[in-house]
gemmi code that builds the backbone of each chain (N, CA, C; Angstrom):
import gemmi

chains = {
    "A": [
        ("UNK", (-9.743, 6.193, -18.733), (-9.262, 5.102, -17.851), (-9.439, 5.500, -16.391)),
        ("UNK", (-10.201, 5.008, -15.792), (-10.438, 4.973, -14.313), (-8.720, 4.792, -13.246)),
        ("UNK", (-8.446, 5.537, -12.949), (-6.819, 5.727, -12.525), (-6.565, 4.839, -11.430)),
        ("UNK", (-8.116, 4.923, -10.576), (-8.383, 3.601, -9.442), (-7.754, 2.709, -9.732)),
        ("UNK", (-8.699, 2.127, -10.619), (-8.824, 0.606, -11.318), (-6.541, 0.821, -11.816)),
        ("UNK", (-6.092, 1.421, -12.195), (-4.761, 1.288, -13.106), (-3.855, 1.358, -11.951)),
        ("UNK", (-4.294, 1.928, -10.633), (-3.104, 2.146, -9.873), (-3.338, 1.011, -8.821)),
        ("UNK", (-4.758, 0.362, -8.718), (-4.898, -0.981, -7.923), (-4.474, -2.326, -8.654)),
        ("UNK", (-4.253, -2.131, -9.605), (-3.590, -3.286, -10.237), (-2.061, -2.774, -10.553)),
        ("UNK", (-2.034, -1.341, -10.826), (-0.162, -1.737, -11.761), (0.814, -0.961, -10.855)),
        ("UNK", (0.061, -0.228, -9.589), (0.689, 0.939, -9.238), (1.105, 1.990, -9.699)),
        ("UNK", (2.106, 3.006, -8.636), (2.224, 4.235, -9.843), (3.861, 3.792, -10.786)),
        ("UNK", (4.482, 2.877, -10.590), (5.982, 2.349, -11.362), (7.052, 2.725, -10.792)),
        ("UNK", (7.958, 3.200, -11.239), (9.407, 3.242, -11.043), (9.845, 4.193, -9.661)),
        ("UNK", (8.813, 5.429, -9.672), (8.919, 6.286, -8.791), (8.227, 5.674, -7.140)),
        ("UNK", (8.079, 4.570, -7.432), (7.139, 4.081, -6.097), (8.711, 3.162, -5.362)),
        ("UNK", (8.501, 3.947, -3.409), (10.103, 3.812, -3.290), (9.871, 2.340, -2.140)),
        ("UNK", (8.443, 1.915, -2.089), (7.937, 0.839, -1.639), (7.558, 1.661, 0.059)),
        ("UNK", (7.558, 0.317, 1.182), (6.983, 0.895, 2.450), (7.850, 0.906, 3.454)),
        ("UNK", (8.985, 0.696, 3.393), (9.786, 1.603, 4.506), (10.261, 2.537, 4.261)),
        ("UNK", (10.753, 3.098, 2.610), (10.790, 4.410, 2.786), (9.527, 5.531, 2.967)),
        ("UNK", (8.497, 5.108, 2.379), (7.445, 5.741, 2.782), (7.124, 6.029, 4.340)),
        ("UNK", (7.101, 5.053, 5.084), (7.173, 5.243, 6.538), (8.057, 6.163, 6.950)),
        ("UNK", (8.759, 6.145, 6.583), (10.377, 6.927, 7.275), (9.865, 8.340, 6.900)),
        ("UNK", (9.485, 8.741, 5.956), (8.684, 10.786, 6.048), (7.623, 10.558, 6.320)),
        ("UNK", (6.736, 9.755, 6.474), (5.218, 9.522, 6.683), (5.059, 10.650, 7.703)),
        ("UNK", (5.518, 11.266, 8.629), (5.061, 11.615, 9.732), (5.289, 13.574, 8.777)),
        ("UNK", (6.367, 13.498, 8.191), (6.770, 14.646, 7.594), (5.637, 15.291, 6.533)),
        ("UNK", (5.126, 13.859, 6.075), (3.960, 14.039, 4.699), (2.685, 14.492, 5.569)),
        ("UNK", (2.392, 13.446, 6.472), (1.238, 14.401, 7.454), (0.984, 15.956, 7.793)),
        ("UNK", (2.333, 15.787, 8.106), (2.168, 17.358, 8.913), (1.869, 18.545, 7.458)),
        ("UNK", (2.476, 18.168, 6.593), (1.960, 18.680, 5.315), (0.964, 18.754, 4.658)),
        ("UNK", (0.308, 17.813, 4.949), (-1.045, 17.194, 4.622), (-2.004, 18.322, 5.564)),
        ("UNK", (-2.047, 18.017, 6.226), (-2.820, 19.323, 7.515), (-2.417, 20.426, 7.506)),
        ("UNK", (-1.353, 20.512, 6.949), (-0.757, 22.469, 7.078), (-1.328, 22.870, 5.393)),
        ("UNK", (-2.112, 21.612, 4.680), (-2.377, 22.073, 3.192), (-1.600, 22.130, 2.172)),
        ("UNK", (-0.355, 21.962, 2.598), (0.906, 21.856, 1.487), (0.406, 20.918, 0.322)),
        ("UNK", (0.984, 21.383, -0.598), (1.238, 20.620, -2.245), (2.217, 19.731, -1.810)),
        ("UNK", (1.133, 18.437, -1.689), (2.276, 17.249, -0.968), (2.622, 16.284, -2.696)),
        ("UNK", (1.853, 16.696, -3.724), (2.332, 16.222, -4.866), (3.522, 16.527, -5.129)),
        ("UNK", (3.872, 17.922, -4.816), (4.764, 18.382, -5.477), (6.293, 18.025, -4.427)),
        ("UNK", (5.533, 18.108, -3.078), (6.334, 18.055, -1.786), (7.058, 16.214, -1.434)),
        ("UNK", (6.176, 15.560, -1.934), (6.249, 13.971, -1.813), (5.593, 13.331, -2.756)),
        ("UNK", (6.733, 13.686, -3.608), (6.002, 12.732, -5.102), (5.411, 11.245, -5.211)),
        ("UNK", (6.683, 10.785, -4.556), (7.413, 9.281, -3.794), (6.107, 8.817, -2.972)),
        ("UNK", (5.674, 9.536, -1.963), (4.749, 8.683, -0.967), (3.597, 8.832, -1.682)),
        ("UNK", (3.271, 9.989, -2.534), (1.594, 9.952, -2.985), (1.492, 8.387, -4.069)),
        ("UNK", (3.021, 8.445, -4.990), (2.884, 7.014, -5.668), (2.481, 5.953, -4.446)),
        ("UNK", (3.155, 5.887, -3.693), (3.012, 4.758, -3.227), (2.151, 4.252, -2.487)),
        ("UNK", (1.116, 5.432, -2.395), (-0.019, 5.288, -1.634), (-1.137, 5.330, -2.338)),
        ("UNK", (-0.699, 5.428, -3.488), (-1.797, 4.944, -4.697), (-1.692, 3.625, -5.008)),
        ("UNK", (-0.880, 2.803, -4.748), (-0.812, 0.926, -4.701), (-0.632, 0.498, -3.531)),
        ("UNK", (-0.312, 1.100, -2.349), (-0.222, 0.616, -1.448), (-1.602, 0.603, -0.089)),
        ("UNK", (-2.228, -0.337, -0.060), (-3.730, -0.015, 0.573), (-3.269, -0.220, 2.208)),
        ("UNK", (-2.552, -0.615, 2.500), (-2.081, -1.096, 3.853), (-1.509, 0.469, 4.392)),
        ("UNK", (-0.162, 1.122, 3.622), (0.227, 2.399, 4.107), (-1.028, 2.940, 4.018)),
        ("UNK", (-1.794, 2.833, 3.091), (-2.709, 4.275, 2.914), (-3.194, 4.144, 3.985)),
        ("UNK", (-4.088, 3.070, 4.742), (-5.022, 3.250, 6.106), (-3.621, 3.217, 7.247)),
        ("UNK", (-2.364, 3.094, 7.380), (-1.835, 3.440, 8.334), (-1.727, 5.159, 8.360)),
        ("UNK", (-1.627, 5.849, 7.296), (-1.723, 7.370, 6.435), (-2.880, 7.703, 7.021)),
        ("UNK", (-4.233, 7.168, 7.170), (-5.587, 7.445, 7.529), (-5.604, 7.419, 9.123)),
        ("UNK", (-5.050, 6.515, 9.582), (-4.625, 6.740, 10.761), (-4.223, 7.489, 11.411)),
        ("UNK", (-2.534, 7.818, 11.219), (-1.899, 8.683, 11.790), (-2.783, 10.183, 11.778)),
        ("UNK", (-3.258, 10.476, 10.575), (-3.957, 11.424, 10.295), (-4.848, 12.103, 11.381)),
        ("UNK", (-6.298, 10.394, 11.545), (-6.816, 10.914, 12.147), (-6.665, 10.983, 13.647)),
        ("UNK", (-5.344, 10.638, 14.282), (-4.242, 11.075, 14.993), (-4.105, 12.101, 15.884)),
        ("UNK", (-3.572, 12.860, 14.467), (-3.309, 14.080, 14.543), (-4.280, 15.007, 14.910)),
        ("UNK", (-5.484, 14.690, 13.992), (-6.560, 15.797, 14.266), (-7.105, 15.640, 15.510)),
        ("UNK", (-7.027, 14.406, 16.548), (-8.278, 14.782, 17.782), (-6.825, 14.465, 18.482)),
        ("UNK", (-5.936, 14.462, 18.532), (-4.659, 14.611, 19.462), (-4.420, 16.005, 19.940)),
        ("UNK", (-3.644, 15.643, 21.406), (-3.517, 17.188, 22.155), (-2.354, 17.838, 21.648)),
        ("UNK", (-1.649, 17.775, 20.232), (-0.443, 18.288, 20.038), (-1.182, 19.409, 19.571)),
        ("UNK", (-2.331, 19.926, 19.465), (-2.720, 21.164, 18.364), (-2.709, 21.132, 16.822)),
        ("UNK", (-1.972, 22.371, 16.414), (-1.701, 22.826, 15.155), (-0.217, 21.603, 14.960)),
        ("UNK", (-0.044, 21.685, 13.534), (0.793, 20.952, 12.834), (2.130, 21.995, 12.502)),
        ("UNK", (3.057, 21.948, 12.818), (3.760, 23.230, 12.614), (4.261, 23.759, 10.871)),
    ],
    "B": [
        ("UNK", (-4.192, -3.053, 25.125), (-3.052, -3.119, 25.749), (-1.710, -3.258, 25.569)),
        ("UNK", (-1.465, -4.566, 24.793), (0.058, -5.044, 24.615), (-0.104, -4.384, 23.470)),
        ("UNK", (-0.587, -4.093, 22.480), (-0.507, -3.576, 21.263), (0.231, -1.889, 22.039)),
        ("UNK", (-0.368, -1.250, 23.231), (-0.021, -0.234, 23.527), (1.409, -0.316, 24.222)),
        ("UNK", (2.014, -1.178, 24.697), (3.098, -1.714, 25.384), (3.911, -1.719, 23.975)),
        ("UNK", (3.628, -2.720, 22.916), (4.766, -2.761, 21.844), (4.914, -1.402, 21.130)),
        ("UNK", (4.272, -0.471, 21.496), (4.086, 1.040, 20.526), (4.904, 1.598, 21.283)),
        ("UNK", (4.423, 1.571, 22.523), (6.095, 2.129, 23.160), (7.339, 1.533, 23.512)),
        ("UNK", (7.612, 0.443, 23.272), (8.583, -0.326, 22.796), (9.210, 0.014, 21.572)),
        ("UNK", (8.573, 0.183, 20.303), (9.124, 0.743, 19.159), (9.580, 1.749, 19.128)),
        ("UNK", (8.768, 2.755, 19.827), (9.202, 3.812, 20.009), (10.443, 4.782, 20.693)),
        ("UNK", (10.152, 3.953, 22.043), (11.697, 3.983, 22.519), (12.864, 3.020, 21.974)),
        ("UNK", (12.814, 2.407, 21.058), (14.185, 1.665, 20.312), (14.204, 2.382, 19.087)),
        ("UNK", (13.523, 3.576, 18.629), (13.483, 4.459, 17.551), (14.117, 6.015, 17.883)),
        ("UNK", (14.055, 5.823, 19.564), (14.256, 7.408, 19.333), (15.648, 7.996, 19.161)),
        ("UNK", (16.715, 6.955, 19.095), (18.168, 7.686, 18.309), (17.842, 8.744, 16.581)),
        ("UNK", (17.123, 7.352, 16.090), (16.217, 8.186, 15.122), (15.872, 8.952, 14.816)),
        ("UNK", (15.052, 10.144, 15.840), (14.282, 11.173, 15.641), (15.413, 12.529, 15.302)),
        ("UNK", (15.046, 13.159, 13.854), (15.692, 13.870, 13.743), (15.270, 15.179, 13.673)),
        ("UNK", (13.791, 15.554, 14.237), (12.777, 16.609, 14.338), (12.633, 17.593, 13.132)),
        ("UNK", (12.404, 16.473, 12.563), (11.978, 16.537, 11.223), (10.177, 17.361, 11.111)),
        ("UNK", (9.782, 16.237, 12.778), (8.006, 16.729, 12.370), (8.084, 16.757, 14.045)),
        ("UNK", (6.784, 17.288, 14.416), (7.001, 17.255, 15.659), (6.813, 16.113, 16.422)),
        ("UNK", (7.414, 15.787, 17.811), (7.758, 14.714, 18.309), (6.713, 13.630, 18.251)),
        ("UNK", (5.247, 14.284, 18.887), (4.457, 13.107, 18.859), (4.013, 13.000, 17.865)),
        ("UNK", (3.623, 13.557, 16.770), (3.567, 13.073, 14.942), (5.007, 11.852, 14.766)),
        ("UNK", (5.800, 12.137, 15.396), (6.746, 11.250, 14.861), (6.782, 9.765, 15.501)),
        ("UNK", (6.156, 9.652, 17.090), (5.897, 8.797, 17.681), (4.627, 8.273, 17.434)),
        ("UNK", (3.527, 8.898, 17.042), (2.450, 8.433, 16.834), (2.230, 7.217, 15.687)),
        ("UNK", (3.216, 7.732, 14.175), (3.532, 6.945, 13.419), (3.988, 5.553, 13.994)),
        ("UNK", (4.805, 5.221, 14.738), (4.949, 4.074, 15.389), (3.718, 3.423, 15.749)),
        ("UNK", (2.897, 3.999, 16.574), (1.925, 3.495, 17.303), (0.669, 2.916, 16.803)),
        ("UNK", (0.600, 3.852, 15.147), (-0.541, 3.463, 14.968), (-0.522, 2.390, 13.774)),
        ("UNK", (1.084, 2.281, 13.323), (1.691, 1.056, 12.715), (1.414, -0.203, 13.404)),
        ("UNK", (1.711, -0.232, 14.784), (1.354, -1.029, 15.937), (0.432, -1.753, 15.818)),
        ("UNK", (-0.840, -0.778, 15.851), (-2.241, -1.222, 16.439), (-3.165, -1.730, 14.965)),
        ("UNK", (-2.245, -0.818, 13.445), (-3.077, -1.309, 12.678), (-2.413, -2.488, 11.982)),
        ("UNK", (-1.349, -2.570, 12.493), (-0.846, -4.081, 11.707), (-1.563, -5.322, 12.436)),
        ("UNK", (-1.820, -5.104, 13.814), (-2.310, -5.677, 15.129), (-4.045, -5.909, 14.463)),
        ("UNK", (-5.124, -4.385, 14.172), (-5.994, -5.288, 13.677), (-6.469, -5.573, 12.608)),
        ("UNK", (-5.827, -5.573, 11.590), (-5.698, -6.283, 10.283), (-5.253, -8.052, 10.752)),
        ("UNK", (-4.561, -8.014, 11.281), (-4.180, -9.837, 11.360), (-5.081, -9.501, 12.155)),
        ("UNK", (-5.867, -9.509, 13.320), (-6.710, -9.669, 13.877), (-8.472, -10.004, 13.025)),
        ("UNK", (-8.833, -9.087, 11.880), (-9.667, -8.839, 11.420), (-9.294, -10.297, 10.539)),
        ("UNK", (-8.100, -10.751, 9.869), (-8.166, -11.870, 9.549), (-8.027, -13.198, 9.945)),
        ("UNK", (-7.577, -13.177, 11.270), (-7.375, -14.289, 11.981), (-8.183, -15.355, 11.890)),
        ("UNK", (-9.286, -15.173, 11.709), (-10.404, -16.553, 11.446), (-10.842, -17.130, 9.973)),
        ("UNK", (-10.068, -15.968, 9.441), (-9.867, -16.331, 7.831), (-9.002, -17.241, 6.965)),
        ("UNK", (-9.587, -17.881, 6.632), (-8.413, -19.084, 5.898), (-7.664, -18.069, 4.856)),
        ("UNK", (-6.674, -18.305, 4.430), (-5.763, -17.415, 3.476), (-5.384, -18.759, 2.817)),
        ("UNK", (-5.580, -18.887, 1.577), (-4.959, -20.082, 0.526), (-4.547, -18.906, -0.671)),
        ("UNK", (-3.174, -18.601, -1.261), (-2.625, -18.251, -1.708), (-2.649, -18.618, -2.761)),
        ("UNK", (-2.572, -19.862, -2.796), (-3.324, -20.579, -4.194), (-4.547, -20.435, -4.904)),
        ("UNK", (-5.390, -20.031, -4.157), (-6.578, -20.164, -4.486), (-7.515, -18.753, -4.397)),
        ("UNK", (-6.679, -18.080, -4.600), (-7.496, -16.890, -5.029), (-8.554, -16.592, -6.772)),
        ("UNK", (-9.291, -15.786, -6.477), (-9.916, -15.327, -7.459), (-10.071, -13.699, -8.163)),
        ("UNK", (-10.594, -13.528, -9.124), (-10.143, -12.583, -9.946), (-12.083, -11.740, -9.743)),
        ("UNK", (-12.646, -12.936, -8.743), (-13.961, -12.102, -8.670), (-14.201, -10.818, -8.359)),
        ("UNK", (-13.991, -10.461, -7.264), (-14.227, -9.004, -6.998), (-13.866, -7.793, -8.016)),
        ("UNK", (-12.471, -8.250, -7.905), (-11.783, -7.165, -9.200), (-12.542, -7.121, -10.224)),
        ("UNK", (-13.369, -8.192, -11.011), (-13.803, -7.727, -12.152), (-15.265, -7.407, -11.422)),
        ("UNK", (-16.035, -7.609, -10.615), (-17.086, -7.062, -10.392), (-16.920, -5.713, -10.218)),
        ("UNK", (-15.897, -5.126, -9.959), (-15.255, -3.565, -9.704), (-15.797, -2.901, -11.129)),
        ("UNK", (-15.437, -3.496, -11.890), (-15.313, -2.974, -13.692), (-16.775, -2.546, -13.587)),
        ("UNK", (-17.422, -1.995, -13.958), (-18.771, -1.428, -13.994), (-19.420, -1.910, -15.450)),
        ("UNK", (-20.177, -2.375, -16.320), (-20.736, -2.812, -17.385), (-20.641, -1.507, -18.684)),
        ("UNK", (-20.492, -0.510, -18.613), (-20.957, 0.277, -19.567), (-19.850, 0.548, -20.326)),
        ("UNK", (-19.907, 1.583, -21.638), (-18.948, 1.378, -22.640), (-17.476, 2.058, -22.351)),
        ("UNK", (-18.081, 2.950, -21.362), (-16.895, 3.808, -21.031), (-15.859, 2.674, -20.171)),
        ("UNK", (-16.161, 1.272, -19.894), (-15.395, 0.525, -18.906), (-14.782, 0.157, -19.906)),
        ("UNK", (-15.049, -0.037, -21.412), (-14.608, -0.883, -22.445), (-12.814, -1.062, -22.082)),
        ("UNK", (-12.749, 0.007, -22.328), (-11.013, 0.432, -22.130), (-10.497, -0.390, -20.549)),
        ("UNK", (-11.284, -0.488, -19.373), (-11.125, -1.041, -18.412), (-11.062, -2.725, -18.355)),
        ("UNK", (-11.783, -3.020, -19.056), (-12.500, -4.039, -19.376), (-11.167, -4.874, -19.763)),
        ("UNK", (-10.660, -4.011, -21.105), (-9.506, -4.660, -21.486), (-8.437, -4.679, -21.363)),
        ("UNK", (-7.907, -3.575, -20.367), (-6.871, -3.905, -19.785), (-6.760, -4.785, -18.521)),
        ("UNK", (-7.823, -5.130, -17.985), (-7.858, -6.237, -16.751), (-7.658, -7.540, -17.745)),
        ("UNK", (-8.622, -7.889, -18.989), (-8.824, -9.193, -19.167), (-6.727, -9.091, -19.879)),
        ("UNK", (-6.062, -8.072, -20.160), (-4.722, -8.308, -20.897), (-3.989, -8.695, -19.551)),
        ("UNK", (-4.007, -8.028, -18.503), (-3.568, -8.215, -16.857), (-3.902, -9.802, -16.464)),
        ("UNK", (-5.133, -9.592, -16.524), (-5.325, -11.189, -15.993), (-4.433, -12.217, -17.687)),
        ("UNK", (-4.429, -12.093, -18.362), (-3.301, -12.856, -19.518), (-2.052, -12.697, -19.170)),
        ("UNK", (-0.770, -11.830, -18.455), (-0.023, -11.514, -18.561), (0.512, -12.137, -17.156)),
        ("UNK", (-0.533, -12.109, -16.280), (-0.790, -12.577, -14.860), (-0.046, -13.998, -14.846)),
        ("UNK", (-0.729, -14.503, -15.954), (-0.584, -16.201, -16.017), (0.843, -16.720, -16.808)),
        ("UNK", (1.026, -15.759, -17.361), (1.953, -15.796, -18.568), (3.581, -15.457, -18.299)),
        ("UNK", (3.492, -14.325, -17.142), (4.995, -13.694, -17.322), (5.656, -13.635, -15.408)),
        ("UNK", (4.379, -13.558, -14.747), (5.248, -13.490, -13.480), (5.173, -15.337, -12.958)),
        ("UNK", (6.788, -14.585, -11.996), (6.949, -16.032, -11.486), (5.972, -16.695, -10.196)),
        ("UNK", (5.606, -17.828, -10.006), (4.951, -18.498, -9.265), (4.538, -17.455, -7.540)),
        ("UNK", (5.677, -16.888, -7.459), (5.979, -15.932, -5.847), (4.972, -15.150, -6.782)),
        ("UNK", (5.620, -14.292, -7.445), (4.971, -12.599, -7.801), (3.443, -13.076, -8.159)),
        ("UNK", (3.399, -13.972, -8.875), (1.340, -14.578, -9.270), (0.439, -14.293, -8.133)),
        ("UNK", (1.579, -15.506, -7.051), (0.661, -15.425, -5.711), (0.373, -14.417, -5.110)),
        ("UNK", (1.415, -13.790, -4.719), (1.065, -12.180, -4.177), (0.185, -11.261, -4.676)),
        ("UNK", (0.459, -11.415, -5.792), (-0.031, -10.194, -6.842), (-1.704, -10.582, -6.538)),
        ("UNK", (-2.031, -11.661, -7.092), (-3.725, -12.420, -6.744), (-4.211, -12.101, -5.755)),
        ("UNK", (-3.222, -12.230, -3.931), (-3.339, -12.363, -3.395), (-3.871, -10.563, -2.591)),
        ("UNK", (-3.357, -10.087, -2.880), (-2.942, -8.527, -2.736), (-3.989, -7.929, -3.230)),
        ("UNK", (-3.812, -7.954, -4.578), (-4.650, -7.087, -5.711), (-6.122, -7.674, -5.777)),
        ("UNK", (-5.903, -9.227, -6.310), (-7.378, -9.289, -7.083), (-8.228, -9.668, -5.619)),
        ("UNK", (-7.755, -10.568, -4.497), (-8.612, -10.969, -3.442), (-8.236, -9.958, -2.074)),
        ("UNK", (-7.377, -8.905, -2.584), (-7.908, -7.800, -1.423), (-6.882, -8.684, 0.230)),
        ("UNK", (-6.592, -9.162, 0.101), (-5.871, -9.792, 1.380), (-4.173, -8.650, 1.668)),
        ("UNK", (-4.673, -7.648, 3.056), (-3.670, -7.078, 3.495), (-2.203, -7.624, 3.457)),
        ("UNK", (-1.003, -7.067, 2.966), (0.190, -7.414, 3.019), (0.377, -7.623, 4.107)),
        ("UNK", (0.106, -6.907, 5.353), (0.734, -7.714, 6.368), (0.303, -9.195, 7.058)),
        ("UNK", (-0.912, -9.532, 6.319), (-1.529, -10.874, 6.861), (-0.733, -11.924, 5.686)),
        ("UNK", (-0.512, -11.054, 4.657), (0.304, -11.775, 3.767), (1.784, -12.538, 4.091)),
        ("UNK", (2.188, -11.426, 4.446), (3.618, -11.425, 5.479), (3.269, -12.588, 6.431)),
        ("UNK", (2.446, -12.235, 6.897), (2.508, -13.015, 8.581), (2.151, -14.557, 7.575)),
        ("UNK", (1.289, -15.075, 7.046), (1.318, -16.713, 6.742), (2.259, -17.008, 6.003)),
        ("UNK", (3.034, -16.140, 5.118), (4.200, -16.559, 4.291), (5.583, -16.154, 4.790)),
        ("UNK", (5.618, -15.957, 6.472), (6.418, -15.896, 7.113), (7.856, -14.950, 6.426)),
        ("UNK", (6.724, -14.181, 5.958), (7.798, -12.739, 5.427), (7.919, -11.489, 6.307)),
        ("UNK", (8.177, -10.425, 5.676), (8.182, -9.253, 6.278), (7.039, -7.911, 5.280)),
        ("UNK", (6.520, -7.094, 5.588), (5.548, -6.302, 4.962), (6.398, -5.604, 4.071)),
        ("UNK", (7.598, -5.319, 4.379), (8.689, -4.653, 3.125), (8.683, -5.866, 1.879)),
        ("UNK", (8.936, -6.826, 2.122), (9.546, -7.720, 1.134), (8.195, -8.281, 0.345)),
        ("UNK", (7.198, -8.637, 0.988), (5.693, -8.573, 0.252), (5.639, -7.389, -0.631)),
        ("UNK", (5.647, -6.448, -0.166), (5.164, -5.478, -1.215), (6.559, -5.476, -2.329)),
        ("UNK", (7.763, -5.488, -2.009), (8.676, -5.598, -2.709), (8.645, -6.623, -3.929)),
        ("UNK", (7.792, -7.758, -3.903), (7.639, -8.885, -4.645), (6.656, -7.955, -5.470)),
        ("UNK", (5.212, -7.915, -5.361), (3.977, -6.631, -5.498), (4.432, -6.082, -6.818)),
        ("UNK", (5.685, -4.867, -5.848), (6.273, -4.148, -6.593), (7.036, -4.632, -8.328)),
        ("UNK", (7.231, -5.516, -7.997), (8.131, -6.072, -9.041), (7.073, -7.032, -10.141)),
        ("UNK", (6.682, -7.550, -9.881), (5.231, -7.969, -10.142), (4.596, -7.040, -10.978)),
        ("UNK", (4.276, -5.914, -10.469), (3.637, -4.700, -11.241), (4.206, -4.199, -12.268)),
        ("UNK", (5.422, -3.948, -11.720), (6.581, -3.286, -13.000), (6.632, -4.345, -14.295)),
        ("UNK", (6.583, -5.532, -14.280), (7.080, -6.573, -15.401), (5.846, -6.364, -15.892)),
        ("UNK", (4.020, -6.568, -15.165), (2.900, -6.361, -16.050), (3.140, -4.991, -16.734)),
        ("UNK", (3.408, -4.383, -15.890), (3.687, -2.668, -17.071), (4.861, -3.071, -18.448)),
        ("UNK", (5.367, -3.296, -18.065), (6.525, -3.674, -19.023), (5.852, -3.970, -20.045)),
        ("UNK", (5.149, -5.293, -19.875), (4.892, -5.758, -20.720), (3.075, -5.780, -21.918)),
        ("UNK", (2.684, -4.966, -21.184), (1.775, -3.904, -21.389), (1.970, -2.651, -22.345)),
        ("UNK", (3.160, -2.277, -21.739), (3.445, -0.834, -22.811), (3.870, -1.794, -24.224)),
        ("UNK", (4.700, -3.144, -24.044), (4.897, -3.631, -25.201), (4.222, -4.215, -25.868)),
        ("UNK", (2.762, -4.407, -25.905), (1.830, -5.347, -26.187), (1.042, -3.790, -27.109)),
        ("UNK", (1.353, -2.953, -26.500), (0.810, -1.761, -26.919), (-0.233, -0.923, -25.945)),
        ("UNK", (-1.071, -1.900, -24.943), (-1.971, -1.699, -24.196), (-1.738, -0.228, -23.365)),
        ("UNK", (-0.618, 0.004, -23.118), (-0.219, 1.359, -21.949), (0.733, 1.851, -22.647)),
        ("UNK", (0.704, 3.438, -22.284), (1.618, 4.102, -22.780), (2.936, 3.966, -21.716)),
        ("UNK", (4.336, 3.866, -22.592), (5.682, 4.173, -21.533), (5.204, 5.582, -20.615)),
        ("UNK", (5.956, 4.983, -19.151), (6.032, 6.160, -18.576), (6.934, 7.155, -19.147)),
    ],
}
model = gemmi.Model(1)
for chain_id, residues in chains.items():
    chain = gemmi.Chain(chain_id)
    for i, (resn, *xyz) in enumerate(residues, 1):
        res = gemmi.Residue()
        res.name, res.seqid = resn, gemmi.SeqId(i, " ")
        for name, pos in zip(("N", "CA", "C"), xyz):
            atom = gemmi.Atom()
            atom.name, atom.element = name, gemmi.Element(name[0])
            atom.pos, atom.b_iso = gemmi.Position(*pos), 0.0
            res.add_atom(atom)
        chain.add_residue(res)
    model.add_chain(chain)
structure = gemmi.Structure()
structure.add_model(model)
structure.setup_entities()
């Protein structure tokens, strides 16, 4: 089963906490994201929800690429 | 511009908020680029008619690829698109069509159905869960 195709139609379910809680660590999941952290393990919650959610994900793509050509540096 | 004006507007009515959790401008930036991409998404659709009604299931199944290994794909879209018609209410159909099968951003969703991007996806959400539901009971998906 193509996981694409299952999570663009059904999402990931029960564990998905929708998009304002996702927003609300979004900035926390980043910095994790760039420091390489196991954000599966670290943000179970936002990776669901950014597997059905196409709108967070490119705000996620965003901030991201943000971060990387922004003058804050390293991610702490 | 004003897109850059309302980013710092949000931002400064957020910063009781900040509990330096991440560092400051990671935490402000999130605002900003919420801003500009909610800004050009309705922008990118603005000349687009949105009929809620009238969505289609085209793209999505052009997604499905022809070969045998889709078989399994194949049939859980055509049980989705049955369950589609069958079990959610008139709101969750529209969205769900609207969202999923014709690709139309929640927040442009929001903005013509004079909602909010939480409560769109919140419908989405619920929407999804009842096709699962009723999926694992049909036999099609395993319980989580």
């Amino acid at each position: 089963m193509n996981e694409n195709l299952r999570d663009r139609l059904l999402g990931r379910g029960a564990r998905d906490p929708g998009c304002e809680a996702c927003f609300e660590v979004l900035d926390q999941y980043a910095e994790a994201l760039l420091r390489a952290e196991d954000v599966v393990r670290l943000f179970p919650q936002v990776v669901d929800h950014l597997a059905g959610c196409e709108a967070c994900r490119e705000d996620t793509e965003g901030l991201l690429a943000a971060l990387r050509s922004g003058p804050s540096g390293e991610p702490r | 511009m004003q897109a850059a004006n309302d980013a710092t507007t949000a931002i400064l009515g957020k910063l009781d908020g900040f509990r330096g959790a991440s560092r400051f401008t990671t935490w402000a930036y999130k605002f900003a680029v919420l801003e500009v991409s909610v800004r050009l998404r309705r922008r990118a659709w603005s000349t687009r008619r949105v009929a809620l009604d009238e969505v289609s299931w085209g793209r999505l199944a052009d997604a499905v690829p022809g070969t045998e290994q889709a078989l399994e794909e194949r049939q859980l879209l055509a049980a989705v698109r049955r369950l589609v018609e069958t079990t959610l209410t008139n709101r969750q159909r529209s969205v769900f069509l609207a969202a999923v099968a014709d690709e139309i951003p929640i927040d442009v969703i929001a903005e013509r159905t004079g909602s909010s991007r939480g409560a769109v996806y919140k419908t989405l959400h619920d929407a999804r869960r009842k096709l699962r539901d009723s999926l694992v009971a049909a036999g099609h998906l395993e319980a989580e």
